[in-house]
PyMOL Python script that loads the backbone (N, CA, C, O; Angstrom):
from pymol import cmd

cmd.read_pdbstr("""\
ATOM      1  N   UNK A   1     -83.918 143.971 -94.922  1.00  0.00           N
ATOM      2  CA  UNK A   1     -84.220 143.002 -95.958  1.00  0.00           C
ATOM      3  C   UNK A   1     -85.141 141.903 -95.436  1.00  0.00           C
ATOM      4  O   UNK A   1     -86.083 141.640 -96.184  1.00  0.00           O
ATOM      5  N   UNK A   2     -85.060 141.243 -94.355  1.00  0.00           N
ATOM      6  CA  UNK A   2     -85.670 140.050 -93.788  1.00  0.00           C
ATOM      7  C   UNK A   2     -86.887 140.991 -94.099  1.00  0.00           C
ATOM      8  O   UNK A   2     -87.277 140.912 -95.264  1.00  0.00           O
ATOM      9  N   UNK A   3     -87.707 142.052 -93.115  1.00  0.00           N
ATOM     10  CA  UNK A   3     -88.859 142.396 -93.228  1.00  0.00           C
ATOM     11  C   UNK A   3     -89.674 142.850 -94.822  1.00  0.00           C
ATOM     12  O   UNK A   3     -90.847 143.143 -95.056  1.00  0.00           O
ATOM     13  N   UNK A   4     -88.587 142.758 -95.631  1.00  0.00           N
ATOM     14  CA  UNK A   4     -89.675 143.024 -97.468  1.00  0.00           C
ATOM     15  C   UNK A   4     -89.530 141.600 -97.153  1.00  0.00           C
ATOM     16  O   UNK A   4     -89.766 141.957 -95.998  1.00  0.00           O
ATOM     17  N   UNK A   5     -89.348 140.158 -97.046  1.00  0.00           N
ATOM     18  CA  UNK A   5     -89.223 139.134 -97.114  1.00  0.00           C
ATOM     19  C   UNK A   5     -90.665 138.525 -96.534  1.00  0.00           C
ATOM     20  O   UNK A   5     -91.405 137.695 -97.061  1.00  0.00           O
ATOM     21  N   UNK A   6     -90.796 139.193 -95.333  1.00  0.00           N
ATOM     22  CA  UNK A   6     -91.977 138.858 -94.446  1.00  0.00           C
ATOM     23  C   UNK A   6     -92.928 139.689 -95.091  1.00  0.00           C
ATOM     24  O   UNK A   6     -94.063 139.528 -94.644  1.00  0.00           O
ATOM     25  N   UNK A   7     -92.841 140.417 -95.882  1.00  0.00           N
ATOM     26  CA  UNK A   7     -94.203 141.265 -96.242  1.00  0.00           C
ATOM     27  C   UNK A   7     -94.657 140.792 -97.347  1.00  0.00           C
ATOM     28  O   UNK A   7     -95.881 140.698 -97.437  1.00  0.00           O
ATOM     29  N   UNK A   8     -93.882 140.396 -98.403  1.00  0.00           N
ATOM     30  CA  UNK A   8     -93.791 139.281 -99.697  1.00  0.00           C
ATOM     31  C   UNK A   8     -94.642 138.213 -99.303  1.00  0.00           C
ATOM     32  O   UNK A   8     -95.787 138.146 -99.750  1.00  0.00           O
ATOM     33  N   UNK A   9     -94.168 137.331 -98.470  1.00  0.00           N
ATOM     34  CA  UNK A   9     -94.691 135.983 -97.658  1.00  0.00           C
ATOM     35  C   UNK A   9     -96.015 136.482 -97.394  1.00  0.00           C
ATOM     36  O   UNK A   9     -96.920 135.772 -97.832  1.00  0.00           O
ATOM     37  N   UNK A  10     -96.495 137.994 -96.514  1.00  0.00           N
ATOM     38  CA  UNK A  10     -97.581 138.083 -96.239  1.00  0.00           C
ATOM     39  C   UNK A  10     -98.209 137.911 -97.662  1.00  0.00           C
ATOM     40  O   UNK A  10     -98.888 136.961 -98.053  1.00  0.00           O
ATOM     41  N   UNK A  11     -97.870 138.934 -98.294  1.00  0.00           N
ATOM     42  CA  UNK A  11     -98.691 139.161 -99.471  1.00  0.00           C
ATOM     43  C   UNK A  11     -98.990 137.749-100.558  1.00  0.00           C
ATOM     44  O   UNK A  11    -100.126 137.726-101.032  1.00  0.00           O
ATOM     45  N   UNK A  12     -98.121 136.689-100.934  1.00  0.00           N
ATOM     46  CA  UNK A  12     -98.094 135.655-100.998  1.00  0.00           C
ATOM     47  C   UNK A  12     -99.339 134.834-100.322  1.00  0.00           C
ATOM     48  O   UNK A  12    -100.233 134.342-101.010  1.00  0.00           O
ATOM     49  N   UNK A  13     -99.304 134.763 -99.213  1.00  0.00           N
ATOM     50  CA  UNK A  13    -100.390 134.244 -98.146  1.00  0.00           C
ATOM     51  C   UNK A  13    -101.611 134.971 -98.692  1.00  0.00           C
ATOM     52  O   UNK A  13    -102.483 134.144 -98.960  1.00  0.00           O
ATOM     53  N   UNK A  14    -101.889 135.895 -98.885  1.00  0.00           N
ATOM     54  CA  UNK A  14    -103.388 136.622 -99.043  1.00  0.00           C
ATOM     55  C   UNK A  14    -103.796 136.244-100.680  1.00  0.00           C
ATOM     56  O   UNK A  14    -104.910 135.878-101.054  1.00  0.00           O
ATOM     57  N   UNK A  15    -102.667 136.424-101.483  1.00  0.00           N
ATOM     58  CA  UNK A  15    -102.917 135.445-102.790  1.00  0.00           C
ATOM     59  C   UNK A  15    -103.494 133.901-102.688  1.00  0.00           C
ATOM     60  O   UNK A  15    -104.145 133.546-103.671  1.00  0.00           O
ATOM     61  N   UNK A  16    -103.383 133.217-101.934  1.00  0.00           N
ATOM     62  CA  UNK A  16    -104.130 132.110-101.848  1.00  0.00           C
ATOM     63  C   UNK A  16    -105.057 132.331-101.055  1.00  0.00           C
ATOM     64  O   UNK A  16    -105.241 131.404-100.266  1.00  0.00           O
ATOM     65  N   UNK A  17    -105.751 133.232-100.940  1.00  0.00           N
ATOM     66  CA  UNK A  17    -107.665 133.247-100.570  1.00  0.00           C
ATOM     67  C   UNK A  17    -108.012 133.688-101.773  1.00  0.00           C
ATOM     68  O   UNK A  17    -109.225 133.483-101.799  1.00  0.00           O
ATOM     69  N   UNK A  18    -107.697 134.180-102.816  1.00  0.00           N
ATOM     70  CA  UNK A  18    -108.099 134.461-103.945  1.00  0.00           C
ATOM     71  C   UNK A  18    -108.668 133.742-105.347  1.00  0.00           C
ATOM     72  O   UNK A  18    -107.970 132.974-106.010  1.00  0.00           O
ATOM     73  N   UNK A  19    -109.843 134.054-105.646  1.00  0.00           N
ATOM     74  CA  UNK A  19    -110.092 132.865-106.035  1.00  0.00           C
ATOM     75  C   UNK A  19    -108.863 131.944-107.178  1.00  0.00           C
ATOM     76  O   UNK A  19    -107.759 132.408-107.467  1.00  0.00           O
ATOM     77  N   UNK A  20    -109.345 130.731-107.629  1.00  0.00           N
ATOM     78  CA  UNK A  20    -108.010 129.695-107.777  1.00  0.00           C
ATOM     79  C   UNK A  20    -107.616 130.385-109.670  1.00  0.00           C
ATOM     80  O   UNK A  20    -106.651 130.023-110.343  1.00  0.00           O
ATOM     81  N   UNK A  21    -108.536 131.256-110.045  1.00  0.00           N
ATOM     82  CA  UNK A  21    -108.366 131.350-111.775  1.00  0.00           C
ATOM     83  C   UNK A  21    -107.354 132.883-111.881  1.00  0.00           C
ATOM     84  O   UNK A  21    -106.840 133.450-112.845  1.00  0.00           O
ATOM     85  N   UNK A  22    -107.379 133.242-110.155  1.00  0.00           N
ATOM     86  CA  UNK A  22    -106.917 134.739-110.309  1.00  0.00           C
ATOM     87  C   UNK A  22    -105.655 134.739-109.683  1.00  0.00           C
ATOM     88  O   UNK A  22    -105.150 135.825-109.401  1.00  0.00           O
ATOM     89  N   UNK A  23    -104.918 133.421-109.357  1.00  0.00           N
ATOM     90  CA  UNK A  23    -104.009 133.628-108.121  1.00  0.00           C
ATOM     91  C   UNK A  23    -102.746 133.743-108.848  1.00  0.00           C
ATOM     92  O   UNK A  23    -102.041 134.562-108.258  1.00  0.00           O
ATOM     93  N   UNK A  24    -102.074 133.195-110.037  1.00  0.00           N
ATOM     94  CA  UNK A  24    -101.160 133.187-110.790  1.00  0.00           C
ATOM     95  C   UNK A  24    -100.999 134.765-111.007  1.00  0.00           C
ATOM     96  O   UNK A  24     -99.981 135.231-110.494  1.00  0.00           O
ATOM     97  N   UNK A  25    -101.818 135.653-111.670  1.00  0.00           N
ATOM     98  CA  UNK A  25    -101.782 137.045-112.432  1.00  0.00           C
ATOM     99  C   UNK A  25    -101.512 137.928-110.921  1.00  0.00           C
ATOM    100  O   UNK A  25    -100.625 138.783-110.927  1.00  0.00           O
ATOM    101  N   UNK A  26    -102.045 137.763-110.070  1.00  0.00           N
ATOM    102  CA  UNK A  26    -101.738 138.561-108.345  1.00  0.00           C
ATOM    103  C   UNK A  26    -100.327 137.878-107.808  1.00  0.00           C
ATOM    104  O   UNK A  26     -99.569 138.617-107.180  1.00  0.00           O
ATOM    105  N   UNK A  27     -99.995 136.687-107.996  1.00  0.00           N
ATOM    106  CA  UNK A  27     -98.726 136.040-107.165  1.00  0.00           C
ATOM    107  C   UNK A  27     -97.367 136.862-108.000  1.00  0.00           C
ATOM    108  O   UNK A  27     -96.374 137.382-107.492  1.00  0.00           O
ATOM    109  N   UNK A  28     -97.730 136.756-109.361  1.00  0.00           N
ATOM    110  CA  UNK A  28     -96.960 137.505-110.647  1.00  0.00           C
ATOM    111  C   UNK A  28     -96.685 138.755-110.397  1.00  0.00           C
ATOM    112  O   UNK A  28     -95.537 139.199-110.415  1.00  0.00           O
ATOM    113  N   UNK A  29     -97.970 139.605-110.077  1.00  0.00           N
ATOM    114  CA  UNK A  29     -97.765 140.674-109.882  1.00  0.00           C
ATOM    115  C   UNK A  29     -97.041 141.613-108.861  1.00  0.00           C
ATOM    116  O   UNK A  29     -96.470 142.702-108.913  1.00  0.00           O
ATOM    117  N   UNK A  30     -97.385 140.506-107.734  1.00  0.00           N
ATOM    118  CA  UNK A  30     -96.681 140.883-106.717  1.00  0.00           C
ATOM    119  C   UNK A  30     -95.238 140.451-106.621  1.00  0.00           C
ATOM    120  O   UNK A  30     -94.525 141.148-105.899  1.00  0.00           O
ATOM    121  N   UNK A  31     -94.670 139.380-107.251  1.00  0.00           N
ATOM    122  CA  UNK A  31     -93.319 139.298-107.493  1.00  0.00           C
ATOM    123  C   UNK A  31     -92.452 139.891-108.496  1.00  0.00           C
ATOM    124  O   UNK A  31     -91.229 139.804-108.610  1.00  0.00           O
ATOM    125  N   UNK A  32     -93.714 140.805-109.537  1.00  0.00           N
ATOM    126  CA  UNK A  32     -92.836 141.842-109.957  1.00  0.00           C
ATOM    127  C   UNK A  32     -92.493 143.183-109.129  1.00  0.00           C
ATOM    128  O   UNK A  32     -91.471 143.868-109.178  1.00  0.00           O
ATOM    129  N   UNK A  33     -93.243 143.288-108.631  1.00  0.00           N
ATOM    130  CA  UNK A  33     -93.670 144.270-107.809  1.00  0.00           C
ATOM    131  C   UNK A  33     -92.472 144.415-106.604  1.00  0.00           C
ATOM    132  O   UNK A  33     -91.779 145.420-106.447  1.00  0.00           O
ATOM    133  N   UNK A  34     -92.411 143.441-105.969  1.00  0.00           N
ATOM    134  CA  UNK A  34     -91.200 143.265-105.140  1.00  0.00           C
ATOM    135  C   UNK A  34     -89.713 143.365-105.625  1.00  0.00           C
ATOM    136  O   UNK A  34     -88.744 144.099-105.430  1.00  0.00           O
ATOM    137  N   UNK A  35     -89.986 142.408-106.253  1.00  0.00           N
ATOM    138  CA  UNK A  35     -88.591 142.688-107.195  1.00  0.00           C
ATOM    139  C   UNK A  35     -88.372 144.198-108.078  1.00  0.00           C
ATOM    140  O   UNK A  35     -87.300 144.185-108.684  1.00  0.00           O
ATOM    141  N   UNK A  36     -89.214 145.553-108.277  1.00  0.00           N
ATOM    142  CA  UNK A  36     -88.666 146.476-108.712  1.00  0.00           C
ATOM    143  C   UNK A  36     -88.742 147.731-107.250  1.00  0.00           C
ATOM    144  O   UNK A  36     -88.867 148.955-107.287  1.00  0.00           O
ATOM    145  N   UNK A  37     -88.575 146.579-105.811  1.00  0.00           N
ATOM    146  CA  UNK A  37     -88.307 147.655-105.086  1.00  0.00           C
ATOM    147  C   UNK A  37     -87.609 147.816-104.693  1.00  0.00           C
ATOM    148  O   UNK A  37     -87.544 148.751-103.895  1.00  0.00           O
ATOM    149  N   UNK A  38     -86.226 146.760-105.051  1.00  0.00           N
ATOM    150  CA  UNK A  38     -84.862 146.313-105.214  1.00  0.00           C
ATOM    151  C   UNK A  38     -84.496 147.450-105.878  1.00  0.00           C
ATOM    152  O   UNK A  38     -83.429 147.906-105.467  1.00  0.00           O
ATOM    153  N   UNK A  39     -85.045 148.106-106.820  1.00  0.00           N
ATOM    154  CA  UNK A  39     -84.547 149.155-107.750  1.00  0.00           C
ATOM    155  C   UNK A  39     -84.952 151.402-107.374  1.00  0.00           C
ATOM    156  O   UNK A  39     -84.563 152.431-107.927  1.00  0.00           O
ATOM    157  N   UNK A  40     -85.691 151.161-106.423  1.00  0.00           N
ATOM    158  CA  UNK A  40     -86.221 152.192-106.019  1.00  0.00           C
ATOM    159  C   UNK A  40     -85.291 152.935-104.841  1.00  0.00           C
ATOM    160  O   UNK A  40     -84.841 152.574-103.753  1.00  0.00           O
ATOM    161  N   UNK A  41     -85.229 154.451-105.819  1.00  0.00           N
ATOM    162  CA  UNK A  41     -83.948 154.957-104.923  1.00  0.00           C
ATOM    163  C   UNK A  41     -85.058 155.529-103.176  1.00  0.00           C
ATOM    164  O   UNK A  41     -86.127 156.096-102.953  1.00  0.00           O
ATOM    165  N   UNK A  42     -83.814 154.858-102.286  1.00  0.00           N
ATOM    166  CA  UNK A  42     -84.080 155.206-101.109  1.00  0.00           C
ATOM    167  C   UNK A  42     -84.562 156.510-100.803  1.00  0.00           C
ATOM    168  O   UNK A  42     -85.560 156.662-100.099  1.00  0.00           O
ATOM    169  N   UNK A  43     -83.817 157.613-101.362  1.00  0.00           N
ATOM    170  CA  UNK A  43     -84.155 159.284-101.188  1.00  0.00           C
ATOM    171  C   UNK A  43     -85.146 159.622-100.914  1.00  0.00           C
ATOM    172  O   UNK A  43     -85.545 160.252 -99.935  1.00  0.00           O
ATOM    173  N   UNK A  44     -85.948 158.983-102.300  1.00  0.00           N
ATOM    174  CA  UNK A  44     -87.307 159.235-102.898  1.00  0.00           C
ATOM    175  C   UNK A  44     -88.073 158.926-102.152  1.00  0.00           C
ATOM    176  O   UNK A  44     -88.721 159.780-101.547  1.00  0.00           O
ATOM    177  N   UNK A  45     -88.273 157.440-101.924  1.00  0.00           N
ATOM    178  CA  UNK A  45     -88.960 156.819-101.576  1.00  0.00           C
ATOM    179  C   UNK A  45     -88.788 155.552-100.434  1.00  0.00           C
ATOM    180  O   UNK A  45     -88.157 154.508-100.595  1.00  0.00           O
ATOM    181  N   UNK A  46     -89.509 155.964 -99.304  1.00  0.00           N
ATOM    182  CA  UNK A  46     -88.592 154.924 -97.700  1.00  0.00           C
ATOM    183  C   UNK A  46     -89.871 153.644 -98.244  1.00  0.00           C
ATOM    184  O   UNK A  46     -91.022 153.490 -98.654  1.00  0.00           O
ATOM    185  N   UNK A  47     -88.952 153.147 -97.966  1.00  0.00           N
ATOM    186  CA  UNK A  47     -89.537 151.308 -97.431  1.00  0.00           C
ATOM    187  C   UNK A  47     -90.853 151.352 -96.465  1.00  0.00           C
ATOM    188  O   UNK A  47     -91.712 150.484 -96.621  1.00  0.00           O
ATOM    189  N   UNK A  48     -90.971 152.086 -95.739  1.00  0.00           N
ATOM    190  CA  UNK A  48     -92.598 152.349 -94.375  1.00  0.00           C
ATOM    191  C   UNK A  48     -93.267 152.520 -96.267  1.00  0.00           C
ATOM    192  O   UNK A  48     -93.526 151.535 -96.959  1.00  0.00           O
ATOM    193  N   UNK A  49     -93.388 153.709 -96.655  1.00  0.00           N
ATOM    194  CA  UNK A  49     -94.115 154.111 -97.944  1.00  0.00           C
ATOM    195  C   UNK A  49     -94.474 152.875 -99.273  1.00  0.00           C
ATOM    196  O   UNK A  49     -95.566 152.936 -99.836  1.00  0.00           O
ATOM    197  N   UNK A  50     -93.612 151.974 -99.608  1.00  0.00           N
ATOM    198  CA  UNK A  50     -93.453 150.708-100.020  1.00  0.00           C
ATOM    199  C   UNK A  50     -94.640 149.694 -99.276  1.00  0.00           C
ATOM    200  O   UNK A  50     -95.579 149.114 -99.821  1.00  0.00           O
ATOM    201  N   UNK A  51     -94.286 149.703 -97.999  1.00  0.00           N
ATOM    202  CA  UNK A  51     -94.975 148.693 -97.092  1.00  0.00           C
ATOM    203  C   UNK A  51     -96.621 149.206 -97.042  1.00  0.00           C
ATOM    204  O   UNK A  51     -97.490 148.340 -97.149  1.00  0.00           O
ATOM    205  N   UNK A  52     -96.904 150.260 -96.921  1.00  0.00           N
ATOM    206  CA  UNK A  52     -97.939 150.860 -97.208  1.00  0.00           C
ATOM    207  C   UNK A  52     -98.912 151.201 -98.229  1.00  0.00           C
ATOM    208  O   UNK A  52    -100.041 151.552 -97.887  1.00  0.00           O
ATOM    209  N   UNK A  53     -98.618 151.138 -99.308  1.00  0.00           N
ATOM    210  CA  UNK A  53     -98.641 150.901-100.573  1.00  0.00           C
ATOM    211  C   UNK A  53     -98.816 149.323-100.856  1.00  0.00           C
ATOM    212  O   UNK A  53     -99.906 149.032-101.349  1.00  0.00           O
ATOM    213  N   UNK A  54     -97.792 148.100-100.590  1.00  0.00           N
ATOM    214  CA  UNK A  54     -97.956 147.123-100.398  1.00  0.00           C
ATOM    215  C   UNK A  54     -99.659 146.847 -99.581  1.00  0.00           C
ATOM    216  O   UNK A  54    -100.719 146.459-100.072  1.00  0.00           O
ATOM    217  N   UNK A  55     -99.310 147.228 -98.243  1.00  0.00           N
ATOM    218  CA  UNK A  55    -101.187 147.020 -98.035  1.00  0.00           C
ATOM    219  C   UNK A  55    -101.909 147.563 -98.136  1.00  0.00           C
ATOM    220  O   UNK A  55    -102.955 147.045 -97.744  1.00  0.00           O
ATOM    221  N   UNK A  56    -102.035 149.003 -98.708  1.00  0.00           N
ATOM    222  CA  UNK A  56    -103.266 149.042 -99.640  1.00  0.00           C
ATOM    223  C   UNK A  56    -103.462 148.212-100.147  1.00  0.00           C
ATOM    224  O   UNK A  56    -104.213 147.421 -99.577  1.00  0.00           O
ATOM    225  N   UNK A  57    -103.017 147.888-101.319  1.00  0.00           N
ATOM    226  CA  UNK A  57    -103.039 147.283-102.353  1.00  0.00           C
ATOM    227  C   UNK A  57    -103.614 146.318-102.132  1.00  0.00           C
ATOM    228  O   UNK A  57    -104.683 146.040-102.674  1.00  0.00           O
ATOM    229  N   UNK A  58    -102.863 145.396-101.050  1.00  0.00           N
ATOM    230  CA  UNK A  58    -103.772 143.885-101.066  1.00  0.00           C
ATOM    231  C   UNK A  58    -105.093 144.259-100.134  1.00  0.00           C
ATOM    232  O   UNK A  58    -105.957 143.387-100.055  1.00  0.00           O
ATOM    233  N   UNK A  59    -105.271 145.336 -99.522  1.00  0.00           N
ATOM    234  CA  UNK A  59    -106.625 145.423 -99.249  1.00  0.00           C
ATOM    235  C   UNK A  59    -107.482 145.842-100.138  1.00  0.00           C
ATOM    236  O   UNK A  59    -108.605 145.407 -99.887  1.00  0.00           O
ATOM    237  N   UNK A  60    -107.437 146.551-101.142  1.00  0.00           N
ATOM    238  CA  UNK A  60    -108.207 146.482-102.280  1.00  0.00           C
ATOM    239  C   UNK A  60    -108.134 145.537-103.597  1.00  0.00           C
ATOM    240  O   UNK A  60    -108.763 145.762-104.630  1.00  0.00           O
ATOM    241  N   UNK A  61    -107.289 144.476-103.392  1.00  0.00           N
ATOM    242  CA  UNK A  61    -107.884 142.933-103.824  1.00  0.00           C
ATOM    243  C   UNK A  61    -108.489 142.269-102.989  1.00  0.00           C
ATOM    244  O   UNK A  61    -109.398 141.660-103.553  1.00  0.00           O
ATOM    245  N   UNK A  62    -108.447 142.034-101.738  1.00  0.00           N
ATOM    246  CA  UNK A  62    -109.524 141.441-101.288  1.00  0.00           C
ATOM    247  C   UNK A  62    -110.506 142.064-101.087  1.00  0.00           C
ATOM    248  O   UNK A  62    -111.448 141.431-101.565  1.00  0.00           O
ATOM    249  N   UNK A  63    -110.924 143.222-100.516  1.00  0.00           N
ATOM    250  CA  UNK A  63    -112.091 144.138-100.963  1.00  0.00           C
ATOM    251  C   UNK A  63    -112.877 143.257-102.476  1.00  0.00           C
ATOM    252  O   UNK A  63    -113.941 142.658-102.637  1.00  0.00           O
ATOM    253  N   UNK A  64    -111.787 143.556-103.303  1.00  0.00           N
ATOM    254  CA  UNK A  64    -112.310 143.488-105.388  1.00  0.00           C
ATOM    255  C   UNK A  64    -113.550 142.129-105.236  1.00  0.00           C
ATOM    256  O   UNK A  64    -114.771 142.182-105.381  1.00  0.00           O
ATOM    257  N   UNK A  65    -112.582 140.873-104.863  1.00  0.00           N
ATOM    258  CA  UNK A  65    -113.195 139.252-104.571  1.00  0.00           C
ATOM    259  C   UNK A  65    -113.942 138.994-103.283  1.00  0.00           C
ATOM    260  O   UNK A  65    -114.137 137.819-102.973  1.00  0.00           O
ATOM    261  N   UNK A  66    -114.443 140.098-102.388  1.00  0.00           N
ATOM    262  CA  UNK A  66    -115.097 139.802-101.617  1.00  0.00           C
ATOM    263  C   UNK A  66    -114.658 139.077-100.073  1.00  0.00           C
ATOM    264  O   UNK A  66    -115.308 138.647 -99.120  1.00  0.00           O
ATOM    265  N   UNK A  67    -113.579 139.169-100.313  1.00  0.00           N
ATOM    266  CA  UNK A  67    -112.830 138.565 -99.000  1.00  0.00           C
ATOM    267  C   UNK A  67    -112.315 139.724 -98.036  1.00  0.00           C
ATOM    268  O   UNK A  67    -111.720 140.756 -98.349  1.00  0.00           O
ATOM    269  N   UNK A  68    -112.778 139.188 -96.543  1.00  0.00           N
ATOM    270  CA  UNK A  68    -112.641 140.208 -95.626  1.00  0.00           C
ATOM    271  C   UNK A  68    -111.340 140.144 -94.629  1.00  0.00           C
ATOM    272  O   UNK A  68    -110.622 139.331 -94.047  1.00  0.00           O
ATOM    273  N   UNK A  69    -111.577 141.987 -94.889  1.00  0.00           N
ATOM    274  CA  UNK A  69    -110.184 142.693 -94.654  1.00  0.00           C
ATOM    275  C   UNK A  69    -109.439 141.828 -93.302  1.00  0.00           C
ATOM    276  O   UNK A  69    -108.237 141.571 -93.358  1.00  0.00           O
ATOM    277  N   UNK A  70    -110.218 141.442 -92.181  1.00  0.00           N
ATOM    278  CA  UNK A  70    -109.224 141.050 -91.621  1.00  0.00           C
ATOM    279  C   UNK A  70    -108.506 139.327 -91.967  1.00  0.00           C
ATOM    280  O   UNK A  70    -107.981 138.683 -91.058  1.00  0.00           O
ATOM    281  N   UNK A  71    -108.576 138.971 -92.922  1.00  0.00           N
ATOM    282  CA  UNK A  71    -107.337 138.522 -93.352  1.00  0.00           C
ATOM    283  C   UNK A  71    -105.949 139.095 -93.333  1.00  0.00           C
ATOM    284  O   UNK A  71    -104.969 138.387 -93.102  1.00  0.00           O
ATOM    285  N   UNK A  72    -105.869 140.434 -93.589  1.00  0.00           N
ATOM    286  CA  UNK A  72    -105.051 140.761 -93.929  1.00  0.00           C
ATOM    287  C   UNK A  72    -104.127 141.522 -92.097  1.00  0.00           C
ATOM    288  O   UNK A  72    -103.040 142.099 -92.076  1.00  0.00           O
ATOM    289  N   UNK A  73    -104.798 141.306 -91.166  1.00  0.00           N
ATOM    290  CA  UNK A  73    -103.998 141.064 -90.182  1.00  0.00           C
ATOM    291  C   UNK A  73    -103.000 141.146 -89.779  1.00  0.00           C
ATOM    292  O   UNK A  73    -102.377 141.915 -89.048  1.00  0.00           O
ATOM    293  N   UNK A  74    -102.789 140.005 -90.468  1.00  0.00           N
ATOM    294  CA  UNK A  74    -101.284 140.158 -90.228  1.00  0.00           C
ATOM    295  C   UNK A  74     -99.734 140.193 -90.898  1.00  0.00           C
ATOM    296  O   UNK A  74     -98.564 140.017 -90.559  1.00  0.00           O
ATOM    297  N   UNK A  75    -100.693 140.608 -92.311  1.00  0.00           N
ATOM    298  CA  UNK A  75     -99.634 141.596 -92.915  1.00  0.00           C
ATOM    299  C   UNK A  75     -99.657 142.759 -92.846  1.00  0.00           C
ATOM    300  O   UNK A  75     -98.901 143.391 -93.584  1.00  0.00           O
ATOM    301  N   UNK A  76    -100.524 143.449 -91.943  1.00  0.00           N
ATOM    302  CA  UNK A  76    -100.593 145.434 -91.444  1.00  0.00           C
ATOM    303  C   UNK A  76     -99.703 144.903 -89.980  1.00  0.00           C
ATOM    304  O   UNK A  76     -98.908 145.738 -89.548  1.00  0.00           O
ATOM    305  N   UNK A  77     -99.771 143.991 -89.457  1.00  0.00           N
ATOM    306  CA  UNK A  77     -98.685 143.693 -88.208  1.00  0.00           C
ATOM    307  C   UNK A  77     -97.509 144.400 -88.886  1.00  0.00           C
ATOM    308  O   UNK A  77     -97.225 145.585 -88.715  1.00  0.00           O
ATOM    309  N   UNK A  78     -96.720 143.357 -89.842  1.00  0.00           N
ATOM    310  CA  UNK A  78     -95.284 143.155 -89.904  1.00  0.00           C
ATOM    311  C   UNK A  78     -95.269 144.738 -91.048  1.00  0.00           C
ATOM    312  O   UNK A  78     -94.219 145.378 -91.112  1.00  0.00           O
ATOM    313  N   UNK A  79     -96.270 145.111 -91.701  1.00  0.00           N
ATOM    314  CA  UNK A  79     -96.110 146.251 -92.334  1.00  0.00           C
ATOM    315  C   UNK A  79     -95.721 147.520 -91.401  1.00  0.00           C
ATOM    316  O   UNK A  79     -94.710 148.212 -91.283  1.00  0.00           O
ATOM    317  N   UNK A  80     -96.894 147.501 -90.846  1.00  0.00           N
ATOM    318  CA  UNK A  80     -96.422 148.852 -89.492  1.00  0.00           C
ATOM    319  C   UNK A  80     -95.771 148.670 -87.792  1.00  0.00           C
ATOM    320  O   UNK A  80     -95.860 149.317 -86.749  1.00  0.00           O
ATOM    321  N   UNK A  81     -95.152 147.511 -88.201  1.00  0.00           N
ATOM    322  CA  UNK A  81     -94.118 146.917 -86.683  1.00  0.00           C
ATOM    323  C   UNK A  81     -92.701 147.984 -86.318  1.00  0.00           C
ATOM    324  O   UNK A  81     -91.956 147.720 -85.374  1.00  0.00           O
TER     325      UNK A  81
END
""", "prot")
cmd.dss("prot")
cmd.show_as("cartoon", "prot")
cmd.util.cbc("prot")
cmd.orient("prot")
C-alpha cells in the first residue's frame, strides 16, 4: 500500500508541470484512477502491471504538453523498485 501511495504522489508531482488550465482534469483523473485500483481483482491483474500502465500514461501526458520525459524520473524509480 505505502508504494500506490508513492506512485500517486509521483503522479500528483508530474501534474503540476502541466500547464495551469489542464491540471485539475489530470489531478481528477488520476485520483479516479487510483482509487478504482482499490477495486481491481489481484488474479487478473498485479500491481507491477498497474504501476506500468500508471507510467505510461504520465509519459504520454507529458510527451501531449511538451514536457520532457525525464521529469518523470522518478516516478519509473519507485514504479520499477
Amino acid at each position: 500500500m505505502k508504494k500506490v501511495v508513492r506512485v500517486y504522489g509521483g503522479v500528483l508531482r508530474l501534474v503540476r508541470l502541466l500547464p495551469a488550465d489542464t491540471r485539475p482534469y489530470y489531478a481528477k483523473y488520476a485520483r479516479e484512477n487510483f482509487v478504482n485500483y482499490r477495486e481491481v481483482d489481484q488474479s487478473e491483474t498485479s500491481l507491477d502491471e498497474l504501476f506500468q500502465r500508471a507510467y505510461n500514461h504520465s509519459l504520454w501526458v507529458l510527451k501531449k504538453y511538451s514536457i520532457d520525459e525525464s521529469a518523470a524520473e522518478k516516478l519509473k524509480e519507485i514504479c520499477f523498485e
